[in-house]
N, C-alpha and C positions, 0 to 999 in steps of 0.2 A: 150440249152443256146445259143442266140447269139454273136457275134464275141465283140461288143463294153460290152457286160455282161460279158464275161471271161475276155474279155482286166483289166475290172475295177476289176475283184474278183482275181483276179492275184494281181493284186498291190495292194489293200489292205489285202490280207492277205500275201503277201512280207514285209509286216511294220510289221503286228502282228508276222511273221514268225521272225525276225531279232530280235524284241525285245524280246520274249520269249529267243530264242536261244544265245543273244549276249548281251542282258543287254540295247539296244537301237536299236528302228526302225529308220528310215528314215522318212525325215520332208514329203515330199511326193514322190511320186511313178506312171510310166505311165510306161502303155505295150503295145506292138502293136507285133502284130501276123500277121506272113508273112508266108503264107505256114508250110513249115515243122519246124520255126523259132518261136521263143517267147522273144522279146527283152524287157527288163527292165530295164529303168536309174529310179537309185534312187536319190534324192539328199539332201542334207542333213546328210550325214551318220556318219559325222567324231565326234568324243565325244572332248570335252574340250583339254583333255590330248592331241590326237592326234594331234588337230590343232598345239599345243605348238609344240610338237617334230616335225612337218611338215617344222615349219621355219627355220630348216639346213637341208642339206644334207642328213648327215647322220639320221637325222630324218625321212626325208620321205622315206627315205628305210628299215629303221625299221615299219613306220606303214602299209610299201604293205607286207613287210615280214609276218607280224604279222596277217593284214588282211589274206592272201594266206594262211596263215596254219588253221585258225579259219574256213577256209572257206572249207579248206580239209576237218577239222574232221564233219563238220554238210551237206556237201553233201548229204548224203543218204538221210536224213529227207528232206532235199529240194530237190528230185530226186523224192522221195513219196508224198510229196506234189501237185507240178506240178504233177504227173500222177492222182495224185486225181483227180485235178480238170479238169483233160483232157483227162482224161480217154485215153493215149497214151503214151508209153515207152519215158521216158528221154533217148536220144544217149548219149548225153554231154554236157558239161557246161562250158562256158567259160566267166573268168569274170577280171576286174579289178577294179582300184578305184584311183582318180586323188587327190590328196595330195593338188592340186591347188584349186582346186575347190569342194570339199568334195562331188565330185558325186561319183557313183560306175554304172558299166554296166554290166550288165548279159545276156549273148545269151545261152539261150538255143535248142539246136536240138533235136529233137522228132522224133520218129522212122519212122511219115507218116506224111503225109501234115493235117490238119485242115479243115474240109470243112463247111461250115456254110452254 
């Protein structure tokens, strides 16, 4: 597979992955693979409910809370995923998700660089 074929099969099944697992995907999805790096802004991701609570304070820190632990328990399945399609160990995963702007970012590092 070449590099802009996984970029794109990464982020569509990142939307199918989110809505299976979370009840809603993201409006769209781009990945760009950098070496040992796999970046993913989603955007789109925030549901109804979320936006509401987003407009205080305390809202937007209930819905990173609430994203961050949803995001704990389905890890694995998104660690097997990406090695699927990449045939390369997930190291780690780091991600957030901006309240302001209902994107979410995801860096993943992979045990070895990508060569195409």
């Amino acid at each position: 597979m070449e590099k802009g074929q996984m970029e794109a099969h990464i982020s569509s099944s990142m939307i199918t992955f989110q809505r299976k697992q979370l009840g809603r995907g993201a409006e769209s999805a781009k990945t760009y693979i950098i070496d040992d790096m796999i970046i993913i802004r989603l955007k789109g991701v925030l549901t109804a409910a979320e936006k509401e609570l987003a407009r205080e304070e305390k809202g937007k820190a209930l819905v990173k809370e609430m994203r961050y632990q949803l995001e704990e328990i389905i890890r694995p399945k998104l660690e097997e995923m990406i090695e699927e399609i990449t045939g390369c160990k997930v190291i780690s995963i780091h991600n957030d998700i901006s309240t302001k702007t209902g994107e979410r970012m995801d860096v993943i590092i992979l045990e070895k660089s990508l060569i195409f």
